[in-house]
Each structure stands twice: as structure tokens, then as C-alpha cells.
N, C-alpha and C positions, 0 to 999 in steps of 0.2 A: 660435526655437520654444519654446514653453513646454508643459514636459512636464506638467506637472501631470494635466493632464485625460484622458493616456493610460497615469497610474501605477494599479493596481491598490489596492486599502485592504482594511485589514480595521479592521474598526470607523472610527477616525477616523484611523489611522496608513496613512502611505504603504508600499507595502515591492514595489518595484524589482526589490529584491536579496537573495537568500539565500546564506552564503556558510558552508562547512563541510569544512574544514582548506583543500586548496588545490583545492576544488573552488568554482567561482561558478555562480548562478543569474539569471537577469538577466527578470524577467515585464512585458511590457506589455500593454495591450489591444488595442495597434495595431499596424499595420507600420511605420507614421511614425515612432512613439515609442521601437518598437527600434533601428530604425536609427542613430535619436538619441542614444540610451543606449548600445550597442553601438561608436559612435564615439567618445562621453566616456569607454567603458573601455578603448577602445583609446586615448587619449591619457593616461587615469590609468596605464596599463601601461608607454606609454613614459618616462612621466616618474619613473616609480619602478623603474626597471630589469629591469622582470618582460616576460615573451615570454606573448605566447597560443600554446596549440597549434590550430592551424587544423584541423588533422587529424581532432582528437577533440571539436572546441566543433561544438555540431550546431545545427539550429531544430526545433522543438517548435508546428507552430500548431493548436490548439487547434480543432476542426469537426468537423462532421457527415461533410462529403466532403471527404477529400482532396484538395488543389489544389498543383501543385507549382510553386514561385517558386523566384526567382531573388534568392538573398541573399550579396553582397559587402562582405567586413572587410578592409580596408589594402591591397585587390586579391586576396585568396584569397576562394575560393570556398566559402561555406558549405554544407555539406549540410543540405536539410531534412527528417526524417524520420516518418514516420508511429506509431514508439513508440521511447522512450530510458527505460533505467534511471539512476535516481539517487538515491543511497543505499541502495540495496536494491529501490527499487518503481518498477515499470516504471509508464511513463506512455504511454496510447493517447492519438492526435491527438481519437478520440472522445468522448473523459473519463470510459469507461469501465474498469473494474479486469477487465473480463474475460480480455483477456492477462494482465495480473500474475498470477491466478491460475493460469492455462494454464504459464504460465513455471513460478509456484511447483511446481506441479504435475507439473512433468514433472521438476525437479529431484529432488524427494521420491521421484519413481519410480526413479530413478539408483541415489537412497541405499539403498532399502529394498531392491531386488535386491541390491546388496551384501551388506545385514544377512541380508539369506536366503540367498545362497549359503553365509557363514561359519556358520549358522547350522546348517545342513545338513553341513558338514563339520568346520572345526575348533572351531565355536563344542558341540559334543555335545548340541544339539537342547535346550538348558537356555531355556525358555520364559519365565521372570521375566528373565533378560540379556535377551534379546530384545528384549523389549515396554521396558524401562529405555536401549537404546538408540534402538529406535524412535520413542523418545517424545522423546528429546533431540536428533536431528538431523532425521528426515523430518514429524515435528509440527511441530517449531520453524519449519522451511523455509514448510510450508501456512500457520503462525499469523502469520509475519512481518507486522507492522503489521497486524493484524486489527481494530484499534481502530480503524482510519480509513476501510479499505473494505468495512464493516458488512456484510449477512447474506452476501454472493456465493455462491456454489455449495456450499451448505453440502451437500445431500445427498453431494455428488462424494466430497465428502471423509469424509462419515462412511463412504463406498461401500468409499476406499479402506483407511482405518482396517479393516476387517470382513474386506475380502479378507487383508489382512496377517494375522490372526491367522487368519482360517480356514485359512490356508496352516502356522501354527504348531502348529495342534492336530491337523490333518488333516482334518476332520471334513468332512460333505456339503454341498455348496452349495446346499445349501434349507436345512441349520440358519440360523435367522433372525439377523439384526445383532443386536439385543437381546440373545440368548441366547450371543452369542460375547463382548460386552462385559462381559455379567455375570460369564461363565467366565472372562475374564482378567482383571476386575476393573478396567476402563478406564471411561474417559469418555467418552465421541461426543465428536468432535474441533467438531463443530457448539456444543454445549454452551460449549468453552473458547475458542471465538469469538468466542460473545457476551460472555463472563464481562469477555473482555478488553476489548472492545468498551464493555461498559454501565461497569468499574471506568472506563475512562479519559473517559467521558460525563459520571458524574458528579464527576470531577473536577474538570474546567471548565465543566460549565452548570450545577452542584446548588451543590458546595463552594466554585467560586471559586480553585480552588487551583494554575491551572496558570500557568505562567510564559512570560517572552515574547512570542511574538503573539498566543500562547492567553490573554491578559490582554483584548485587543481585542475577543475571538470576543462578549463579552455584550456589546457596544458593537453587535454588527453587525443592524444593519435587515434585511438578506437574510437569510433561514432555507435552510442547506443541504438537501441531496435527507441527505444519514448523518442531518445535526438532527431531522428529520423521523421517519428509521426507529428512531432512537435513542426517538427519546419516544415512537413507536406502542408499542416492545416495552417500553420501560417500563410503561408504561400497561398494556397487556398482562399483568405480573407483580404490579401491584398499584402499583407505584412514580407520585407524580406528579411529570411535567413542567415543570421553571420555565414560567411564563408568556411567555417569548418565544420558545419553541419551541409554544406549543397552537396560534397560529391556523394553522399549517401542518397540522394531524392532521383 
């Protein structure tokens, strides 16, 4: 069999395989081609004295609707799942980030009842610790990779930014978002989504500057669904777009 024609590219380079300390990734377009590849790493494994764990290697296939198969590695049974984390970002079989966020999201709420309970007792209701915490663990958690899955649910989050401090200051739930950001001197969490979002935009489609496969991306013929919202809001702010991102706008 000749895999070629079911490896994935970005620009003109193949890439199979992503591989990040001792975790592997293993992408094709096909079923044929995994299993293909899936066997080559199962015999690179044995000939270099490394174990897969059957347990924790999952499949990921990529659709609309879920269809469940039947996928077998060296006689164990692989499970195929409808969303896996890795490295931090949950992946839907629909290639949408709407769980990731859902996930990020419910994490953030964990953290932040914490911050409010100490907050309210031994923390002595000191509102700048507050917001200096809040802003380094349940921000952090919502912005995680926000450069790659562009606007998402941005209201959610500025909803829940606003409830968090309206719960600091006490104040009425009809005092407006605006007027609570202003009082605590914060930023709409929407705001540093994008920020983070358009700095790492233009670092590989403007500057040129990013590294690895991100060297490929100005090579690639396909204009992503982010390429696309990247260059509307640029555009939007005054910023222009390389030329291989406009015929998509």
C-alpha cells in the first residue's frame, strides 16, 4: 500500500505524525491509511523496545455524525471516541471547539467558587487580590489556546467575567457589564481573545515568523474557516489581510 495519497499536508509537507514528549499523534485521511500507519507504529514500537498503552491510545474520526467502528492494534481493541484532549484542547469528532469551551468553561467555574469562597472568608473581601487571582487561573483556563479557536462564545465569557466581579463588589444585577469592568479596571475577557488571537495571526500570515509547520501554512492552497475570521476582523480594525487569505472574505 502506498500511503502517500491518505497522509494529510500542510502546504507541500507531509505530517502523519505529531509527537510531544511521550505522547504521539498519528493523522490520516482514511481508515485504510491508519491502520496502515498504526501497524508501522506498532512494529517501530517493537523494534525499539517501547510498549503502547492500548488502554489510553483512542481514535478520533473526524464527521458530522458519529459512526462507531471497529478498530484493532496487535489484537486489542481500540476505542473510538467522540472528543479526546490533547495537550490541553479537547477535540470534537465535529471539528468543532464548542466542548473545548464547555470543558474550559466549567473548569473556570470550579476555580472561581474557590476564589470566592476564600474571598469571603479568609481572603478579608480585599477586591484587587481578587481580580489578580482571578485573572491568573480562571482567565488563563477560558484563554487557553484562544489563538486558534477564534471568536467562540465570546459573550459567555465576558457574562462570566461580570458576574465574578458583580459578586465582588455586591452591587445589583442590572448594574451594566461596562460599568463593572470600568469599576474594577478590567478588560472584557472577549477583548483578550482576540488580542491573542490577531498577535499570533499575524505572526504567521503578516510577519512570516512562526516556526515548524506554521512555516508551511503560506504554502497552503486551502484557506482555513480561523484564516478567514482572522482576516474579516482584521479588516474590520483597519488591518489589511495578505492576499491569500482575501479570496475567502
Amino acid at each position: 500500500m502506498d500511503p502517500d495519497g491518505h497522509i494529510p499536508k500542510i502546504g507541500m509537507r507531509r505530517t502523519p505524525l505529531l509527537l510531544y514528549a511521550d505522547d504521539a499523534a498519528i493523522i490520516l485521511r482514511s481508515r485504510p491509511g491508519l491502520n496502515y500507519l498504526l501497524r508501522k507504529f506498532s512494529d517501530y514500537c517493537s523494534g525499539n523496545g517501547l510498549s503502547i498503552n492500548y488502554e489510553k491510545s483512542k481514535i478520533l474520526v473526524f464527521e458530522r455524525r458519529f459512526s462507531q467502528s471497529k478498530w484493532v492494534l496487535d489484537g486489542h481493541n481500540l476505542e473510538q471516541v467522540k472528543y479526546f484532549s490533547y495537550l490541553g484542547l479537547t477535540f470534537h469528532h465535529t471539528g468543532s471547539w464548542k466542548h473545548h469551551w464547555q470543558t474550559s468553561l466549567q473548569k473556570a467555574k470550579i476555580t472561581k467558587l474557590a476564589i470566592h469562597r476564600f474571598f469571603f472568608t479568609k481572603g478579608g473581601k480585599y477586591v484587587p487580590a481578587a481580580l489578580r487571582v482571578f485573572n491568573a487561573k480562571p482567565v488563563s483556563q477560558l484563554l487557553y489556546a484562544a489563538n486558534v479557536w477564534h471568536n467562540g462564545d465570546l459573550p459567555k465569557l465576558d457574562g462570566f467575567q461580570a458576574k465574578f466581579i458583580q459578586s465582588l463588589l455586591q452591587v445589583p444585577h442590572c448594574v451594566p457589564n461596562s460599568v463593572l469592568l470600568l469599576e474594577a479596571g478590567e478588560c472584557p475577557i472577549s477583548a483578550r481573545a482576540w488580542w491573542a488571537a490577531l498577535k499570533h495571526w499575524l505572526r504567521i500570515s503578516v510577519f512570516n515568523l512562526g516556526k515548524g509547520l506554521y512555516q508551511h501554512l503560506t504554502n497552503e492552497e486551502f484557506v482555513s474557516k480561523w484564516q478567514k475570521t482572522m482576516a474579516k476582523k482584521a479588516t474590520s480594525i483597519g488591518l489589511s489581510p495578505p492576499p491569500t487569505v482575501l479570496p475567502g472574505l
